[in-house]
N, C-alpha and C positions, 0 to 999 in steps of 0.2 A: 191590213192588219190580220192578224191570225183568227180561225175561227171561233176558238173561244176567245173573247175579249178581257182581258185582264187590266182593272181597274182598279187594281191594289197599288200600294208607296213601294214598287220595287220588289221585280225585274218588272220593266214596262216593256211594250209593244216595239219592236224595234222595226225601223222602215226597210225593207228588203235592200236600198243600196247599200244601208249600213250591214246587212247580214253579207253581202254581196262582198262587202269588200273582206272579210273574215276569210276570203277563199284563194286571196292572192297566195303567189308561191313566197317560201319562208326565204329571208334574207340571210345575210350574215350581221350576227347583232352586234359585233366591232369596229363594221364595213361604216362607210360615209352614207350610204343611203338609209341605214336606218338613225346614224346621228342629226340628218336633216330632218327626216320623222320628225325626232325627238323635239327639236329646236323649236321644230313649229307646233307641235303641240305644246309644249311650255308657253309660248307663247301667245296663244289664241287662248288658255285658258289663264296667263297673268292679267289680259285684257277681261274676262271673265268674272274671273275674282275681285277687277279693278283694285291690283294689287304691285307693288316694286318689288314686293320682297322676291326670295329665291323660292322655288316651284319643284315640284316633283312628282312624278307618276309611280305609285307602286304597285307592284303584280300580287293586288290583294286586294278584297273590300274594302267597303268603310270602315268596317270595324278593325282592319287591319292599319288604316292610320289614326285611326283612333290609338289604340296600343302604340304604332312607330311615335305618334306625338308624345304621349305621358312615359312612357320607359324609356325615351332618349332624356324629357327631362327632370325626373327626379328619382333620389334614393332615400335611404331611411331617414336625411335629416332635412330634405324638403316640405316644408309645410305648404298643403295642397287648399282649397277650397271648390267642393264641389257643390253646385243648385243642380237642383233635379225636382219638375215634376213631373216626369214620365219613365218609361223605362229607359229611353235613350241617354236622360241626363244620368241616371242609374247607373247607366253600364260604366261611367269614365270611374266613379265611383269602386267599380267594381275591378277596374282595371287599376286603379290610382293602389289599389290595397294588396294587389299584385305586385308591384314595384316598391312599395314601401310598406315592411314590415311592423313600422311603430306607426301603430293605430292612431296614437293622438296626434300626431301631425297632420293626418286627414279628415277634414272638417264637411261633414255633409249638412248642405239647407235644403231640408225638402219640404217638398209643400203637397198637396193632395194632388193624384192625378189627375190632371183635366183641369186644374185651380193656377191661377196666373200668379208669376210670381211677385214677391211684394218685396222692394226695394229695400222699404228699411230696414227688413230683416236680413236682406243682406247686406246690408252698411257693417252693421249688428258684427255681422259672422266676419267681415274682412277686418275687424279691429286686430284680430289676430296679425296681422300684415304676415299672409300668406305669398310665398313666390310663384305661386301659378295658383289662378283661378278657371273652372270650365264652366261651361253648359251647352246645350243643344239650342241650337238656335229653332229648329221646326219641331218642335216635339211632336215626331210620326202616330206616336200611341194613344195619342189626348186629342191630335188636330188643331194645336195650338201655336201658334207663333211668338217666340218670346222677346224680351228688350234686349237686343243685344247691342245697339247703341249704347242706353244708358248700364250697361253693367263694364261695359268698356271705358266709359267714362271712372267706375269706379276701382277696375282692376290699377288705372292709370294711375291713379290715386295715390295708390299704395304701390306704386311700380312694380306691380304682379304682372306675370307671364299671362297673357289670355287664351287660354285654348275655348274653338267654339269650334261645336260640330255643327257643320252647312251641310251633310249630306245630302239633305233633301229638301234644301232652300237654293243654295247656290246654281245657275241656270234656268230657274223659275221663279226667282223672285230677288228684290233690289239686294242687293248684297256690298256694300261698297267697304269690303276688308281693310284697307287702310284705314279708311273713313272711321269705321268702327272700332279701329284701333284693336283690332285682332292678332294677335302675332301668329299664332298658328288655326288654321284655317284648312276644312278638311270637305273633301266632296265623294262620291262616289258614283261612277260609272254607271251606274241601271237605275239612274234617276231622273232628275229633270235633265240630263245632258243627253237620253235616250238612249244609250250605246248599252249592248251588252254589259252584266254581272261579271265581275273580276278584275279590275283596277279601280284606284281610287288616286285623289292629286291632295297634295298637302302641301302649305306656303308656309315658309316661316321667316321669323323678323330677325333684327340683329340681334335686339333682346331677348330672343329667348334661343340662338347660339350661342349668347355668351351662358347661359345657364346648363346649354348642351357639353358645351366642351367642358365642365367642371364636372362631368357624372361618368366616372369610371364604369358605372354598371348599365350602360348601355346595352339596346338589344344588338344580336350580330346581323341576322339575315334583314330586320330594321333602321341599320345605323343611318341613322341620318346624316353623319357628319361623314360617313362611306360616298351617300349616294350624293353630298354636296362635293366631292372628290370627285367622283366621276363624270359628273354634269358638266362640269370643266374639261371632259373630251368626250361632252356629245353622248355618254353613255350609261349604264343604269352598273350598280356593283356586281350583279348577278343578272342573269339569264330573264329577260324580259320575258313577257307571254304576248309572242307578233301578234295572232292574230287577234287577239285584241286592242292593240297598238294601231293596227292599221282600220279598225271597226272606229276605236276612237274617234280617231281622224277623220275620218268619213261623215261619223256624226258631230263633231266639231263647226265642219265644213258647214252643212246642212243647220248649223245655229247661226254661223256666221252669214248664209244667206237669207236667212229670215230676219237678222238682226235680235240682240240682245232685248233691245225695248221696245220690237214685237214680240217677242217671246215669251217677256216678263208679264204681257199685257194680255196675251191669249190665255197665259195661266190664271192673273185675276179673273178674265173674263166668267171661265170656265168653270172655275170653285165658287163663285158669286150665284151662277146658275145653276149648279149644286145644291147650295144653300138654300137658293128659292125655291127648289123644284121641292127637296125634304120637307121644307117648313108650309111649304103652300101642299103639301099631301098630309099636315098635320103632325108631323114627327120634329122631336126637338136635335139642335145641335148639343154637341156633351160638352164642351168645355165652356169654361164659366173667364169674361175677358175683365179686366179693368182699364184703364186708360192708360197704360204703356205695352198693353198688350193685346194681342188681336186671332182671328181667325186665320189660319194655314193657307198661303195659296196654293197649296200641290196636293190635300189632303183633307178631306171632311169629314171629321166624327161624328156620328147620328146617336143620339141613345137611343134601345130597341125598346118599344115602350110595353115591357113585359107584364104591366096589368091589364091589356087589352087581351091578353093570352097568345098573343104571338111570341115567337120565339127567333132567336137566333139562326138556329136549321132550318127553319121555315123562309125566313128572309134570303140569308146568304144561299142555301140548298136550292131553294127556290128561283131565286135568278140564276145560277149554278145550267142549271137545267134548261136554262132558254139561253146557254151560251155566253153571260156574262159573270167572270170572278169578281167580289168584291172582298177586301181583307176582313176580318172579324178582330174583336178587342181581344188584347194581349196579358196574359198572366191573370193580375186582378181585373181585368177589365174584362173577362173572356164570359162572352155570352151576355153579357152589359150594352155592348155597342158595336156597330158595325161603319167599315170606314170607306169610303170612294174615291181611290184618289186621281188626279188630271195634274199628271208629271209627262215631260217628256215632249212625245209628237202628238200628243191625241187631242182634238179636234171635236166640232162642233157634234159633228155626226156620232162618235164614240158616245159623247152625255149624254147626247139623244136615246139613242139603245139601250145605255145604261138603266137613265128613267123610267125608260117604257117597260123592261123589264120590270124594275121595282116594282111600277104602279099595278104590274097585270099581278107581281106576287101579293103586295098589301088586298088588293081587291078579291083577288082566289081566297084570301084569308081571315076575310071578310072586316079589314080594318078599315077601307073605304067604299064606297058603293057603287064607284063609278071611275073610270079612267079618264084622263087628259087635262088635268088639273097642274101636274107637277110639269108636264112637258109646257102647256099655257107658258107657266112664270118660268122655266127655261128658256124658253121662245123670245119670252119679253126681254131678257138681259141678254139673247143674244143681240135683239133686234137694236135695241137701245143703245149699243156698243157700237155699231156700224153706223146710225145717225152722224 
């Protein structure tokens, strides 16, 4: 891992064979050697998604199929439904009002950041019988995991389009897209799948092609029904980014030999020890769960508990300086909370460093009086897990 350790929700630590393979010589992206690429990363991440539908890699973030999903399907007379309690659920929102000018067709449920969402209230919001409903399935900003089961249940309902953003669920925690009855389904590259920032993969159903092909005002360099054209000879509509393609692959490879349900299962491990290490050093988690909703497995919200007079700078600055990044809260959340996240490759050893920083910062700053406390109940959930 690199020497500063970066224990934020993306770009994660990536394994030198994955940076290794970034350095092959550039193909020809027409040629049969890069449509074999292609074929088999589609295919190791349909197995991924545990999905039939059709699959696609694009030469962009998540946030960039975020937009290819909602601007391929809707225009002004689409009526949308978006939940949001975080920034993530926020953004389709924000993107959904970019593609559709008449406001009252887009319906926002939101709820408190960090607060789990409540069902009825969205039974509530879909009486409208909306053609496409979203949400964020890991809300990165909160640390919060939300129902996407049961809101899939409810899109079905109402035979609404489901768009749910996986970015930073998908490869670290159960995901079963069909299952959930997802139609389009979105991930991205510098997360739990470990690979370099700057591609993302998006699955879509039949039902929400047939609502594609009705929307004249389609994006051009996003056309999905482009890049379903080309995938049919092995190829992307525009100019891939190789060397990302082939980093993919490499970390693909590298899931595929660990397997998906040890992968999934290193990740619980790993946020469960998180969790204990925080709460056993005295500091709370920030989001508040009910019973269809839960704690993040790639991602841990701590609130900083600002009446002991410690600060934000103090915490994140302060492990900063002994070599370990940790993300800080976002927009309204900023200086409220700090987050740790265990996406990706990172390992027993990374939590450990993590901790131990923490604990030497809390203790320098006089919020606990002693060290080895948080690493203790780390210790014990690793230990517990290999029994």
């Amino acid at each position: 891992m690199e020497e500063e350790l970066l224990m934020i929700p993306g770009p994660v630590p990536v394994l030198p064979r994955i940076l290794k393979a970034m350095s092959k010589p550039m193909i020809y992206h027409r040629g049969d050697e890069f449509g074999r690429l292609y074929e088999e990363i589609v295919e190791i991440l349909k197995n991924i998604f545990q999905t039939r539908n059709d699959l696609f890699v694009l030469s962009g973030s998540g946030t960039c199929a975020m937009e290819a999903g909602i601007g391929n399907l809707i225009d002004n007379e689409t009526r949308i439904v978006c939940i949001a309690n975080g920034k993530f659920g926020e953004r389709f929102v924000d993107i959904a009002n970019r593609y559709n000018e008449n406001k009252e067709n887009v319906t926002t449920v939101n709820f408190a950041w960090g607060s789990p969402i409540e069902l009825e209230t969205v039974k509530e919001a879909l009486e409208c019988n909306p053609e496409v409903v979203t949400m964020a399935h890991n809300e990165t900003s909160t640390g919060i995991l939300n129902p996407a089961k049961e809101v899939g249940k409810l899109a079905r309902k109402h035979d609404a389009v489901f768009v749910l953003d996986c970015v930073t669920s998908i490869g670290g925690d159960e995901v079963p897209v069909d299952e959930f009855g997802v139609d389009i389904a979105i991930v991205g590259s510098q997360k739990c799948l470990g690979a370099p920032p700057g591609l993302s993969a998006i699955s879509i159903s039949e039902k929400a092609w047939d609502l594609m092909q009705e929307n004249p005002g389609r994006p051009y360099y996003m056309d999905l029904v482009a890049y379903k054209k080309s995938l049919e000879k092995k190829q992307t509509p525009y100019t891939p980014s190789l060397p990302l393609f082939f980093a993919l692959r490499e970390a693909l490879e590298v899931i595929r030999e660990e397997s998906m349900e040890r992968r999934i299962e290193r990740h619980r491990m790993l946020s469960k020890a998180v969790r204990a290490a925080v709460t056993g050093l005295g500091l709370s988690l920030f989001p508040k769960l009910n019973e269809i909703s839960d704690y993040s497995n790639t991602v841990t919200a701590i609130s900083i508990p600002l009446a002991s007079g410690i600060t934000d700078e103090q915490i994140r600055g302060g492990m900063r300086k002994k070599g370990v990044m940790v993300a800080g809260g976002q927009e309204k959340l900023k200086g409220k909370i700090f987050r740790i996240a265990t996406m990706g490759n990172i390992t027993e050893k990374e939590v450990l460093r993590t901790i131990k920083a923490l604990e030497q910062v809390l203790m320098e700053n006089e919020f606990i009086d002693g060290e080895g406390r948080g690493m203790e109940e780390a210790n014990r959930v690793f230990q517990n897990a290999w029994k």
